[in-house]
DOMI-90221 format. One record per residue (C-alpha): residue in three letters; x, y, z. Coordinates in steps of 0.02 Angstrom, whole numbers, padded with zeros to 5 digits, always signed. Layout:
BEGIN
ALAXYZ
...
END
This chain:
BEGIN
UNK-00892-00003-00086
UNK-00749-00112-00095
UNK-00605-00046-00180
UNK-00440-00132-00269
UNK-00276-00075-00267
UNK-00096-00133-00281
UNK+00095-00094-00319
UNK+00142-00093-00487
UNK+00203-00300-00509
UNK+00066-00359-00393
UNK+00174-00409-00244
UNK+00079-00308-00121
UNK-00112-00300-00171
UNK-00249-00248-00055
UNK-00401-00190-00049
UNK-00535-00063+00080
UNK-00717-00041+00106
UNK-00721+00151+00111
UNK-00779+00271+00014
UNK-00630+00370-00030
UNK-00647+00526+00071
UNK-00568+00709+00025
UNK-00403+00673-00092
UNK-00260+00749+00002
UNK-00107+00811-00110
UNK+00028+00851+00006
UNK+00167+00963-00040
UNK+00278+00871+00108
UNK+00465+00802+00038
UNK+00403+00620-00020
UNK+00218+00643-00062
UNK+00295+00742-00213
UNK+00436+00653-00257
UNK+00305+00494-00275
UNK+00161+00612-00341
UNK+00055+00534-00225
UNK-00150+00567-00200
UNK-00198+00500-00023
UNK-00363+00461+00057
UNK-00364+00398+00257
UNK-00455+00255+00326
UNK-00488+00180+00454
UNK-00377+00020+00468
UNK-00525-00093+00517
UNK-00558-00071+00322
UNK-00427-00111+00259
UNK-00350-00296+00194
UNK-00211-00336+00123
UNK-00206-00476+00017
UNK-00024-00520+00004
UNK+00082-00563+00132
UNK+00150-00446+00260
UNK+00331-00514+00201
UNK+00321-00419+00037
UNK+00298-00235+00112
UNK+00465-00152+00113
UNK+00456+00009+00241
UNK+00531+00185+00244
UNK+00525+00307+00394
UNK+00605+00495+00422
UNK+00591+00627+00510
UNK+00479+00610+00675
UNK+00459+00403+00609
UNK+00276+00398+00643
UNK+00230+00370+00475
UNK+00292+00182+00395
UNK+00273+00199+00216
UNK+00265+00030+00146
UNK+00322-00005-00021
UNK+00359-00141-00143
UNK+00537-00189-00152
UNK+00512-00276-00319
UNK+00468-00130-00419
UNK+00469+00036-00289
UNK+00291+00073-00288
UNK+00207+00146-00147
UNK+00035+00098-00117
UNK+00008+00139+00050
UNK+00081+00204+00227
UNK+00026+00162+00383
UNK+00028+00266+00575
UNK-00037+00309+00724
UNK-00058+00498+00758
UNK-00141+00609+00897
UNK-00169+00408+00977
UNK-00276+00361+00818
UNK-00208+00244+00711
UNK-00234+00243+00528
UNK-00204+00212+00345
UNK-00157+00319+00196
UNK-00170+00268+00039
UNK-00102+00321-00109
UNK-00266+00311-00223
UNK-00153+00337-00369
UNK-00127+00132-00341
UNK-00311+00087-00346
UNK-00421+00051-00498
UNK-00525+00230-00427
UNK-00558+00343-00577
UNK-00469+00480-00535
UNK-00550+00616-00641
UNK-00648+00721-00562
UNK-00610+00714-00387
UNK-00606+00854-00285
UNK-00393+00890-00234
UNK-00372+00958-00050
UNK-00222+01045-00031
UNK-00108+00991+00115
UNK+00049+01110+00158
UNK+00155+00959+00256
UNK+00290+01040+00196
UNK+00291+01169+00331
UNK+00251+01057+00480
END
């Protein structure tokens, strides 16, 4: 299942053959502020379609995790890491053309890690 996503102007588009799995919502300091929904995949799936140029990035704390994010019009579509030697993508399925309704939410207390 190939799946479409992209900031809000269209200067970073991408897209990933996954099947969304469980829909994290993390209570951590900037999953709320950008009310994101994630999923992880496996890098491998994913493609962006837009050059590399147009991600903007934003690290804190331990600055494992790059948060990418459009510098045109501040949306964050995805974040990329590797953690526990695994690397991987999170993306904010909130960007995607995925029907939200429905899914199951997983609760995710990163605010206390």
């Amino acid at each position: 299942m190939t799946t479409r996503g992209s900031c809000h102007c269209g200067a970073i588009a991408f897209s990933f053959e996954a099947k969304p799995g469980p829909v994290i919502d993390c209570n951590c300091s900037i999953c709320r502020r950008k009310g994101a929904l994630l999923t992880a995949i496996d890098p491998e799936a994913f493609q962006l379609e837009t050059p590399r140029e147009a991600l903007s990035t934003y690290t804190f704390n331990k600055e494992v995790i790059q948060h990418r994010f459009c510098a045109v019009c501040g949306c964050a579509p995805f974040a990329e890491a590797e953690i526990g030697g695994k690397a991987m993508m999170m993306i904010n399925l909130r960007c995607t053309e995925l029907d939200l309704e429905g899914l199951e939410l997983m609760k995710f207390d990163g605010a206390n890690l």
